[in-house]
N, C-alpha and C positions, 0 to 999 in steps of 0.2 A: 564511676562507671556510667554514669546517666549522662550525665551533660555528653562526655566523646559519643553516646549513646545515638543522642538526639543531636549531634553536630553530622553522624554518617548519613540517620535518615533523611535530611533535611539537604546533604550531598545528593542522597540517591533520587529523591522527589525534583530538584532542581535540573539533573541526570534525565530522566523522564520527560521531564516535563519539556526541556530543548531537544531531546532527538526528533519525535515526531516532527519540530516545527523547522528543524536546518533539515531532515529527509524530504520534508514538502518543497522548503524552497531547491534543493538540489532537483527533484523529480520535475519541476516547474520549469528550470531552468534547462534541462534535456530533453524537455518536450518542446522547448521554443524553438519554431523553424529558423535555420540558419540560413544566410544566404550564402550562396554558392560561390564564393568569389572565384577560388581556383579553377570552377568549370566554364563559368563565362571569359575569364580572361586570357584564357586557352584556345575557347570557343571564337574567340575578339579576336586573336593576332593570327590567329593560324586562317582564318577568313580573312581579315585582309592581306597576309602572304602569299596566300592561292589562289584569291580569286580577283583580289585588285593589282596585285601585283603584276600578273601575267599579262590582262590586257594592255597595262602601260608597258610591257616588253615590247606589246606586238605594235603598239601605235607608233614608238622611237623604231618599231624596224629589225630589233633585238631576236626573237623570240615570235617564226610564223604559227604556233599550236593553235589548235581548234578548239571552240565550244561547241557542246551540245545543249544550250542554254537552258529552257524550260526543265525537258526530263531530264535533265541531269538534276536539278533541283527539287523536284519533288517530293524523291526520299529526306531531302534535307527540311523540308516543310510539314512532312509527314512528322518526320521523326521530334518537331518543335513542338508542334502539339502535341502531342500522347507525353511529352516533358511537362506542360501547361497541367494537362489535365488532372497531375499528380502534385499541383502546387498550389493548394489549400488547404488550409487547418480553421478550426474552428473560431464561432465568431463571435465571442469572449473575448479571444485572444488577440490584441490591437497587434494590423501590421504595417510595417513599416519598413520604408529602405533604408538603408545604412548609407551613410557616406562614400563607402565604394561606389553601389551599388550607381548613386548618380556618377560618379566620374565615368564611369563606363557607362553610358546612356547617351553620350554625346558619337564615339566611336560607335558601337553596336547598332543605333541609326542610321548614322551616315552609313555603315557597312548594309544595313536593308537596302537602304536607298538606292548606291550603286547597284545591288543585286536587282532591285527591279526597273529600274532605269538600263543597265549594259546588258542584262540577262534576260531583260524583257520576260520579267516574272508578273508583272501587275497582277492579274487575275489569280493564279498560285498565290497571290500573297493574301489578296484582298478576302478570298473565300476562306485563307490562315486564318486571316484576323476576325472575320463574320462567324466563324466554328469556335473561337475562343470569347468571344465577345457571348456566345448561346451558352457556352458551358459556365462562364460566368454568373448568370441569368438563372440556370438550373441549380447551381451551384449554391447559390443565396436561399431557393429556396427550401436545401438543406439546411439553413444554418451557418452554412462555411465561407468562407472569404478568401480571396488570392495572400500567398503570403509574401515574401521579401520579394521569391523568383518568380513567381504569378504576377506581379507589378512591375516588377522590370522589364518583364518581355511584355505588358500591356502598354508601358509608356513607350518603349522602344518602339514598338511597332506603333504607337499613336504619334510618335516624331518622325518614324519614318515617313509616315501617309500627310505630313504637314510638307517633311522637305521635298517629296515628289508634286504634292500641286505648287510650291512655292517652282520647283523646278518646271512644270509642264505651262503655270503663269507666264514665265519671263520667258515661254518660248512658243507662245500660244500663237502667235502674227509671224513666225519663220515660214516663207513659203516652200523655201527647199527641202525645210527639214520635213514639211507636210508631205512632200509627193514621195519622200524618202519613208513615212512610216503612215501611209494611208488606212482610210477605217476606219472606227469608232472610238477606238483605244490609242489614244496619242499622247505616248511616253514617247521623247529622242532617247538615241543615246548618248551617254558623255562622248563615247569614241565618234560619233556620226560630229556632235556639236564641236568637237577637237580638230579634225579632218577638217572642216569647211571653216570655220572661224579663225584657225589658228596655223591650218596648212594650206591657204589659198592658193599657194602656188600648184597643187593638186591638181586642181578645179582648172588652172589655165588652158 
């Protein structure tokens, strides 16, 4: 009887002695921020179906619909941040992007870009990025750090604001496209640079 005895307690104590330490790693592992993948890539095609899409209807001719450029965008900028501002966890915790997370970084860019380049958001976007960039800054000196989705909308938006001066660079000496968008603020647009570069019989 002793030996089956001391073969149960020595079950039970090994019993014990693993729950605590597979419930830590399980609770560890459900407290890790996940990135979002299904809501960005939602976010990604359904943006460029409605908003890239349409313009190049209108430029083939297809498709005369209106924008309401800026305010129609706004909500949609509002609503990026108050996302951001809920995308930190603690700064312990190392974050990092996943694999997806860059594949979509290349699209999600180029999609700001035309939005501030055809929709002439620049300023909506820039004071985006100035308000997350401060929450960042406040954010650290809680302790906290952006997590998977807090760096993807910061690289995003930091490739966006590279492809618009690489954009506004190669078109900085257009003097037509200057009288076409006079000011301080000189974004073209793709459709303006489309029209005159590529439909010169237009212009005849």
């Amino acid at each position: 009887m002793q030996p089956s005895t001391r073969r149960r307690q020595n079950s039970a104590l090994e019993a014990a002695t693993f729950m605590p330490a597979a419930s830590a790693g399980t609770e560890a592992a459900l407290s890790k921020p996940r990135f979002q993948l299904d809501l960005w890539l939602c976010f990604t095609v359904q943006n460029w179906l409605l908003d890239v899409g349409r313009p190049v209807a209108m430029v083939t001719g297809r498709s005369p619909l209106k924008s309401s450029l800026s305010c129609r965008y706004l909500p949609l900028f509002l609503v990026l941040f108050l996302f951001f501002s809920g995308c930190f966890s603690h700064g312990k915790q190392e974050a990092k992007m996943p694999a997806a997370a860059w594949m979509l970084l290349v699209p999600t860019a180029a999609y700001y870009w035309y939005l501030i380049t055809e929709g002439q958001t620049f300023i909506l976007f820039i004071f985006t990025f100035f308000a997350m960039t401060a929450t960042v800054m406040r954010q650290r000196r809680r302790g906290m750090v952006p997590d998977a989705d807090g760096l993807f909308m910061l690289y995003s938006f930091s490739a966006a604001l590279f492809l618009v001066a690489v954009w506004v660079a190669c078109l900085w000496s257009d003097g037509v496209l200057r009288k076409k968008h006079p000011g301080l603020i000189y974004v073209p647009q793709p459709r303006a640079v489309c029209t005159l570069h590529l439909q010169p019989e237009a212009h005849a």
